[in-house]
N, CA, C and O atoms as CSV, one atom per row, in Angstrom:
chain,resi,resn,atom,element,x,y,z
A,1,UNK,N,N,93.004,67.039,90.107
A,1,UNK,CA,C,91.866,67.598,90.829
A,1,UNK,C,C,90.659,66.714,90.554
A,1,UNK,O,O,90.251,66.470,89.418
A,2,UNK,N,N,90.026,66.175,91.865
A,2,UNK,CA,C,88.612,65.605,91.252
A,2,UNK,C,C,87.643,66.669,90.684
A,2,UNK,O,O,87.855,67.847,90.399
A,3,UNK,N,N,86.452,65.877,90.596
A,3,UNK,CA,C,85.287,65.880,89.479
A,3,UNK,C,C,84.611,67.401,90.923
A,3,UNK,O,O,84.509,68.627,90.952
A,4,UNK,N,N,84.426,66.595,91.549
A,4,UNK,CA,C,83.588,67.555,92.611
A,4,UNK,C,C,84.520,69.327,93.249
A,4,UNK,O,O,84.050,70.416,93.580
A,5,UNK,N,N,85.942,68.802,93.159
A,5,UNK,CA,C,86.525,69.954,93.438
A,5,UNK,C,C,86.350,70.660,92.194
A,5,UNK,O,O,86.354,71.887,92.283
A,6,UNK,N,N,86.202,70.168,91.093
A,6,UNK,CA,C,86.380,71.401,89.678
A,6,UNK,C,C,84.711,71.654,89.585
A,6,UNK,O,O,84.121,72.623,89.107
A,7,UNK,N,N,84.141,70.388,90.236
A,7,UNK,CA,C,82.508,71.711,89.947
A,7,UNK,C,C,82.680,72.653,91.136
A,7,UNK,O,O,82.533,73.819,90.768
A,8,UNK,N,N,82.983,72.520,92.648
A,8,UNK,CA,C,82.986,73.538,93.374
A,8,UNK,C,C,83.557,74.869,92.510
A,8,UNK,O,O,82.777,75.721,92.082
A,9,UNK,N,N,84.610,74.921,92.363
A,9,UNK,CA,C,85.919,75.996,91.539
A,9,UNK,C,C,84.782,76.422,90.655
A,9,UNK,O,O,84.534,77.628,90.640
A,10,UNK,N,N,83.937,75.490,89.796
A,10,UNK,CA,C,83.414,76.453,88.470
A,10,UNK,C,C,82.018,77.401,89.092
A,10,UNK,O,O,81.660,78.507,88.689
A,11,UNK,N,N,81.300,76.440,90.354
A,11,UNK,CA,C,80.178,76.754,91.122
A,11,UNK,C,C,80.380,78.530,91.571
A,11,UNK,O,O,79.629,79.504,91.515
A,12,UNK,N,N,81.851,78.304,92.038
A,12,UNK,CA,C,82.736,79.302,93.275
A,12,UNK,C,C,83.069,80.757,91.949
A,12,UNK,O,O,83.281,81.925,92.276
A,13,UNK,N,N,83.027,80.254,90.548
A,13,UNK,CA,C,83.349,81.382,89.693
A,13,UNK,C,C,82.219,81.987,89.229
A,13,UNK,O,O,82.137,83.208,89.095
A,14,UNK,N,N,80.950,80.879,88.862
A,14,UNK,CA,C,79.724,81.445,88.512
A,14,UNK,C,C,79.782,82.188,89.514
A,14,UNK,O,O,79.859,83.325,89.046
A,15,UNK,N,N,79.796,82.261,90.841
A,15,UNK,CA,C,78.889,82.859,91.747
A,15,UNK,C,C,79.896,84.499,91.402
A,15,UNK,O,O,79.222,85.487,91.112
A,16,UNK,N,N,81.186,84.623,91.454
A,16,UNK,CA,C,81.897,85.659,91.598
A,16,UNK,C,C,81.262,86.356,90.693
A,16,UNK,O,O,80.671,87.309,91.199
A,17,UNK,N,N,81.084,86.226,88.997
A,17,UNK,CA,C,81.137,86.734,88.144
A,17,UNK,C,C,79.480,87.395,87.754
A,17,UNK,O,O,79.119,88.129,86.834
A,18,UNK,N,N,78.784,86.825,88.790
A,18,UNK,CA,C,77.392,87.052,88.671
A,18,UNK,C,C,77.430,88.524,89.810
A,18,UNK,O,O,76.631,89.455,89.710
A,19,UNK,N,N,78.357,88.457,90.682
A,19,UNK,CA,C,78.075,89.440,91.887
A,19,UNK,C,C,78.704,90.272,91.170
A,19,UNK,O,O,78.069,91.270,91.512
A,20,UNK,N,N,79.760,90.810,90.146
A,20,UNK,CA,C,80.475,91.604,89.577
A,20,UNK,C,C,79.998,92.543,88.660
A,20,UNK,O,O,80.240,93.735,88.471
A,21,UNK,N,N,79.160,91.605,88.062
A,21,UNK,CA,C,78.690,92.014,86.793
A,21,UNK,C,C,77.799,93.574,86.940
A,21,UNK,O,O,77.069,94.028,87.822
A,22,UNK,N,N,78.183,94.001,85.858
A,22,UNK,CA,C,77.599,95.654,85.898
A,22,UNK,C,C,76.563,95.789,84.796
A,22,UNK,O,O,76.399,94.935,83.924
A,23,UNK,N,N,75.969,96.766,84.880
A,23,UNK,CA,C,74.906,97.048,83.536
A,23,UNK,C,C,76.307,97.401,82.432
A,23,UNK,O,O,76.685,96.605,81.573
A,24,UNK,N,N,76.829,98.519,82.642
A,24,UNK,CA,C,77.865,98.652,81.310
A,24,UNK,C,C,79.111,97.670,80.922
A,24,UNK,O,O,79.977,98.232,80.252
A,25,UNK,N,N,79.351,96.273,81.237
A,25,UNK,CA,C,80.087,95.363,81.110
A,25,UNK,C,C,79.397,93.933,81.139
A,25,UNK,O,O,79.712,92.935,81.788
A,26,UNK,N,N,78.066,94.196,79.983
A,26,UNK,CA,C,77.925,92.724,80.536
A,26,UNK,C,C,78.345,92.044,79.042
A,26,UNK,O,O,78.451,90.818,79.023
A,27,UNK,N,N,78.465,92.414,78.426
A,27,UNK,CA,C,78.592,91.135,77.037
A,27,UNK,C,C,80.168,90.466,77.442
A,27,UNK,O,O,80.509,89.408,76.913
A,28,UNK,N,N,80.933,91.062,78.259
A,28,UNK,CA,C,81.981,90.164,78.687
A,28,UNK,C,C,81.552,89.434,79.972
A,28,UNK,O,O,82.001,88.297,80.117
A,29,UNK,N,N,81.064,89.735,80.546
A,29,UNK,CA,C,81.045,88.629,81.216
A,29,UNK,C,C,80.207,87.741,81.460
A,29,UNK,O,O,80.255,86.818,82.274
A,30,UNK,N,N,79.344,88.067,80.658
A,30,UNK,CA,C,77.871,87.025,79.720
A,30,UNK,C,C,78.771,86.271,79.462
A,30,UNK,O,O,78.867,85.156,79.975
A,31,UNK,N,N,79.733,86.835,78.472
A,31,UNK,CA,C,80.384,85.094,77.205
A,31,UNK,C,C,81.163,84.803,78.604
A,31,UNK,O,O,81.648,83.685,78.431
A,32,UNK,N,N,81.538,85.270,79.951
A,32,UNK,CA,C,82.402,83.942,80.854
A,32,UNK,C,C,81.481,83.037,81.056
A,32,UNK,O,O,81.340,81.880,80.659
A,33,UNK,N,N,80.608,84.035,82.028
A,33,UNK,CA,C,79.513,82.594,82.699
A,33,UNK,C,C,79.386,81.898,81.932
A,33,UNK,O,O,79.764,80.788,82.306
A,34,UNK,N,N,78.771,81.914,80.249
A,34,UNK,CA,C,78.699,81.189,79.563
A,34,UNK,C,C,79.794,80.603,79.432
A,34,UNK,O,O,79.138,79.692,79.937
A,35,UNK,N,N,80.823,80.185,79.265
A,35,UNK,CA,C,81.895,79.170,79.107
A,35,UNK,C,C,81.929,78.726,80.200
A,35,UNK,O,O,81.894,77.496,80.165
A,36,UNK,N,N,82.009,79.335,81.685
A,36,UNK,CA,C,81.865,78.677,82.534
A,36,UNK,C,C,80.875,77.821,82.347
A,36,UNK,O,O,81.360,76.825,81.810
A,37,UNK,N,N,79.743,77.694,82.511
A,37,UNK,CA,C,78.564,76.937,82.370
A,37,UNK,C,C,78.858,76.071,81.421
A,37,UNK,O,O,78.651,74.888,81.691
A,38,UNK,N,N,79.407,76.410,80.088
A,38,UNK,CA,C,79.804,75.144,79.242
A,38,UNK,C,C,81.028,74.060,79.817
A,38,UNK,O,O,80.925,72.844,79.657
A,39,UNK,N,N,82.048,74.626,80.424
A,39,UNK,CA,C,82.514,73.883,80.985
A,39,UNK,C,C,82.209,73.386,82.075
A,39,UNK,O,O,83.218,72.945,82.625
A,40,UNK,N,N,81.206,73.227,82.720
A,40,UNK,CA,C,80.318,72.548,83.742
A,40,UNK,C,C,79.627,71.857,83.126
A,40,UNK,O,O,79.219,70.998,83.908
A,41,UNK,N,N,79.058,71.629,81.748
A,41,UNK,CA,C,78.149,71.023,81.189
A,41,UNK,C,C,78.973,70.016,80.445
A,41,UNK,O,O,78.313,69.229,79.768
A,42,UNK,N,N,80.392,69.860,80.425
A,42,UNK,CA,C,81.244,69.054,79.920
A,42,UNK,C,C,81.735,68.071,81.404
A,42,UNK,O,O,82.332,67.003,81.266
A,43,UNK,N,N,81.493,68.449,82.321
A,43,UNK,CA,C,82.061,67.946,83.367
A,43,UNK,C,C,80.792,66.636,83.661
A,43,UNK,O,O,80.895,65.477,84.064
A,44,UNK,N,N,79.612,67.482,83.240
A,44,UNK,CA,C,78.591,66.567,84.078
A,44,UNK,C,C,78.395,65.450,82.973
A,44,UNK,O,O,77.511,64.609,83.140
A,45,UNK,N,N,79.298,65.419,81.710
A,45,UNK,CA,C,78.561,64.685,80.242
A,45,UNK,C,C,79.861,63.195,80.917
A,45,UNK,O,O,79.755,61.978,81.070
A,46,UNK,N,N,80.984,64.236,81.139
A,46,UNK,CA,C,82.084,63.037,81.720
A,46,UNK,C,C,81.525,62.941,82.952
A,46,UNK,O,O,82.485,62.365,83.463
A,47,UNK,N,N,80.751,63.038,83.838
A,47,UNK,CA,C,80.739,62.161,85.101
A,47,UNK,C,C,79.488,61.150,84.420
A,47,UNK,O,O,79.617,59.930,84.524
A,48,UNK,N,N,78.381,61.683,83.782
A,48,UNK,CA,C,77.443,60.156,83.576
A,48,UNK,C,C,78.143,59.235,82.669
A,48,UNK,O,O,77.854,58.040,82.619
A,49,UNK,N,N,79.294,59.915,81.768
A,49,UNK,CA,C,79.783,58.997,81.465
A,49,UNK,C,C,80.377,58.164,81.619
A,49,UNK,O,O,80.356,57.156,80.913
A,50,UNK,N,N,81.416,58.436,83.054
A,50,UNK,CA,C,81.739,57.492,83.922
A,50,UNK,C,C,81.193,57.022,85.312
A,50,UNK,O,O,81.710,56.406,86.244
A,51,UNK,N,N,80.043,57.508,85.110
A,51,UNK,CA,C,78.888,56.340,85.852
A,51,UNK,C,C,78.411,55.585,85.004
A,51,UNK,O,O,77.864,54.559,85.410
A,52,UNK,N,N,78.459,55.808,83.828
A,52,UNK,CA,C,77.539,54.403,83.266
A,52,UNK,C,C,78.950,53.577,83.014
A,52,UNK,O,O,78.788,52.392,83.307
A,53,UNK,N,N,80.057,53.818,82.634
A,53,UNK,CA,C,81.328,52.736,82.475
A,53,UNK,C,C,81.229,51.912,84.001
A,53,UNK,O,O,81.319,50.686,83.943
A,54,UNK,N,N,81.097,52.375,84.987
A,54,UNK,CA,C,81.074,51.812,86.132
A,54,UNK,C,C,79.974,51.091,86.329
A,54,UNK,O,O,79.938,50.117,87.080
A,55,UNK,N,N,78.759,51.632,85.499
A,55,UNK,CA,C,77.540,50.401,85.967
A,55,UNK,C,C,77.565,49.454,84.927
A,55,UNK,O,O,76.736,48.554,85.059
A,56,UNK,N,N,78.272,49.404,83.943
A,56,UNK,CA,C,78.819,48.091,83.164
A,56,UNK,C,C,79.714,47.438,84.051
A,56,UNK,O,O,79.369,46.350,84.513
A,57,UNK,N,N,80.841,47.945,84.369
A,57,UNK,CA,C,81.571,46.890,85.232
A,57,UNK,C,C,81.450,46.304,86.135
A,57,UNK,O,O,82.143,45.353,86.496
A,58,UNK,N,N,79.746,47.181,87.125
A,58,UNK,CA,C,79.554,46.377,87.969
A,58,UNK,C,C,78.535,44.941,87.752
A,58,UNK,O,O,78.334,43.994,88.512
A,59,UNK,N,N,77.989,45.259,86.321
A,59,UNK,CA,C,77.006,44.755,85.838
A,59,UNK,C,C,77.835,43.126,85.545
A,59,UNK,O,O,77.574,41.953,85.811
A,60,UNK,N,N,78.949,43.874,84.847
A,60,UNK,CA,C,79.666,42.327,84.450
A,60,UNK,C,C,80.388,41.514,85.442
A,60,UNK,O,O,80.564,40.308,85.265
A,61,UNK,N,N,80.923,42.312,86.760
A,61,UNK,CA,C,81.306,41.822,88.102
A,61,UNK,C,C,80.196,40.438,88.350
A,61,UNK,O,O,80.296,39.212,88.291
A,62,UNK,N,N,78.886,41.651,88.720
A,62,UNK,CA,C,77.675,40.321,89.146
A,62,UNK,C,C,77.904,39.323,88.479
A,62,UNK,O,O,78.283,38.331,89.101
A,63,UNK,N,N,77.733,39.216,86.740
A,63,UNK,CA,C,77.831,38.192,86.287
A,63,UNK,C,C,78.512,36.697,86.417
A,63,UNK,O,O,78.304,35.492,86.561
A,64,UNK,N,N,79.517,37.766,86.246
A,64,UNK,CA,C,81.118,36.919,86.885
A,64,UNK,C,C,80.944,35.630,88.047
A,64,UNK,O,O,81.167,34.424,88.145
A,65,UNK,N,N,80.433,36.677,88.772
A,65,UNK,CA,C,80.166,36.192,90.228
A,65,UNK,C,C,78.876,34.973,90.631
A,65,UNK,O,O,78.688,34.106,91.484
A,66,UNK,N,N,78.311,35.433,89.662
A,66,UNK,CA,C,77.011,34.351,89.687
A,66,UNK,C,C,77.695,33.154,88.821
A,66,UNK,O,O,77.364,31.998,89.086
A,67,UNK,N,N,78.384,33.339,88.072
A,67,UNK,CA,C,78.555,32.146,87.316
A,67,UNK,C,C,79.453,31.394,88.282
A,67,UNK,O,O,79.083,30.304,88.717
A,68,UNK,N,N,80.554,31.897,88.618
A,68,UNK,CA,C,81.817,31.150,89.321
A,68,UNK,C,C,80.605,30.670,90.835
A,68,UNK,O,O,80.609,29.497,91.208
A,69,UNK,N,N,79.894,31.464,91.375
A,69,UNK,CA,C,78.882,30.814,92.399
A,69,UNK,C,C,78.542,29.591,91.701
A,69,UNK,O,O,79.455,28.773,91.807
A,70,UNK,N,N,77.622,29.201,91.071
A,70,UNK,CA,C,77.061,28.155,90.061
A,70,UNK,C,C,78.220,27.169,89.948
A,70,UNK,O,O,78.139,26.330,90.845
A,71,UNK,N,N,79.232,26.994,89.180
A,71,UNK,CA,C,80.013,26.730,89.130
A,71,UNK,C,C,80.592,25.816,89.882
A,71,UNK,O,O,80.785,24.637,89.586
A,72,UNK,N,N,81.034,26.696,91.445
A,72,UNK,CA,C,81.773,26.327,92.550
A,72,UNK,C,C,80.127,25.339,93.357
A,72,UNK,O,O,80.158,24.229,93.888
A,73,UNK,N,N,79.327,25.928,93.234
A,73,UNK,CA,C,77.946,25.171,93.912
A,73,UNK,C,C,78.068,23.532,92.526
A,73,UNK,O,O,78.267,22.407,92.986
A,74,UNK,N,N,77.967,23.666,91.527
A,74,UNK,CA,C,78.041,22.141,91.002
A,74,UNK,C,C,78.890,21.439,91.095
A,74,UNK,O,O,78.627,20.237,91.119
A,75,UNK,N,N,80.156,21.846,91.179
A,75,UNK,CA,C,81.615,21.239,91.995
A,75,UNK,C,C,81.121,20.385,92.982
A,75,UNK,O,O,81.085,19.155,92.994
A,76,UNK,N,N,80.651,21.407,94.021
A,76,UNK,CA,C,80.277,20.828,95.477
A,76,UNK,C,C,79.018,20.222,95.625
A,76,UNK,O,O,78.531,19.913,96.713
A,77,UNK,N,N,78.541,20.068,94.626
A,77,UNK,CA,C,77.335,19.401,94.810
A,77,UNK,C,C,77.572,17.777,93.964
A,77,UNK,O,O,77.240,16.689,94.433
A,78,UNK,N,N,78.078,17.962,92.936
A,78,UNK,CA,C,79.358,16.906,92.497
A,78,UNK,C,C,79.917,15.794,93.286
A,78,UNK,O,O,79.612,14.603,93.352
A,79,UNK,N,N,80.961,16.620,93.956
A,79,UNK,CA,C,81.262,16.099,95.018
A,79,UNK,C,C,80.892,15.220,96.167
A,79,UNK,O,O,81.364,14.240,96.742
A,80,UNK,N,N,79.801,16.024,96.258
A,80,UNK,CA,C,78.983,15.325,97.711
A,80,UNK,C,C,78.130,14.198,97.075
A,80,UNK,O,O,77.750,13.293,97.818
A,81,UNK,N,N,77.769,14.178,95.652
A,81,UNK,CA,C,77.050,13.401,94.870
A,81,UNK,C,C,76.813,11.970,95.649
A,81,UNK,O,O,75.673,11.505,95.616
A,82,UNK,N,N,78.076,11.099,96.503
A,82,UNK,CA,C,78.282,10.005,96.781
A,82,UNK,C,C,77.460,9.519,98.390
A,82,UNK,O,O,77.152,8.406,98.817
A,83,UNK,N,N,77.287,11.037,99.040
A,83,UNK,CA,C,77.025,11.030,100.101
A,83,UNK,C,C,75.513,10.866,100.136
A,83,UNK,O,O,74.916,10.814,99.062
A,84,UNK,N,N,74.662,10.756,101.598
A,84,UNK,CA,C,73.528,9.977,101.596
A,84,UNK,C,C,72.997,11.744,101.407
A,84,UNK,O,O,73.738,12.723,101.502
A,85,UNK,N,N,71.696,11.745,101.157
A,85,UNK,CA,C,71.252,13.688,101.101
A,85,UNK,C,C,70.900,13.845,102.631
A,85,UNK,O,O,70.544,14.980,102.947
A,86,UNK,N,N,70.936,12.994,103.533
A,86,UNK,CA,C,70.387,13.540,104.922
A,86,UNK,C,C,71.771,14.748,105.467
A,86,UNK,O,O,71.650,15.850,106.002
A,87,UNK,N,N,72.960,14.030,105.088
A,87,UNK,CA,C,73.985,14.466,105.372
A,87,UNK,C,C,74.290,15.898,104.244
A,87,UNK,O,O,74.831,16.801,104.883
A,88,UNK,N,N,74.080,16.238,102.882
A,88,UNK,CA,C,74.241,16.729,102.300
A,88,UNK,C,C,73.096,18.543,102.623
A,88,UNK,O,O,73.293,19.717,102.308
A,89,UNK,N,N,72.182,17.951,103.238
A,89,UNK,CA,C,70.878,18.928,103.301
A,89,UNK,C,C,71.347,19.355,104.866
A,89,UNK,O,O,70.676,20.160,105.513
């Protein structure tokens, strides 16, 4: 199950357990919402946590990418080294 279907499901239980709730039954279903809510508050600790793993990898992608650019640009600039620059520009 994704990230967004299990917050809907926990969204979809807060809401039940809030419409249920009675004056003479609430210390049970105080401690749900509350676990519910804690387990929503575990969901959202793993999604920034795998947004920030992802903005490292994209972070180190760029890198990657700029270097092998650089790289592949001094190759070819290398290369053309022999040629007159009217032709090169």
């Amino acid at each position: 199950m994704n990230i967004e279907a299990q917050i809907l499901a926990l969204i979809t239980r807060i809401r039940a357990l809030e419409e249920s709730m009675q004056p003479r039954d609430d210390s049970s279903k105080t401690i749900s919402i509350a676990l519910v809510l804690a387990e929503l508050a575990d969901i959202r600790a793993e999604m920034r946590q795998d947004l920030a793993a992802l903005g490292d990898e994209l972070a180190a992608l760029h890198r990657h990418m700029n270097d092998r650019f650089a790289a592949i640009q001094s190759e070819l600039l290398h290369r053309l080294g022999g040629l007159p620059p009217e032709v090169i520009n």
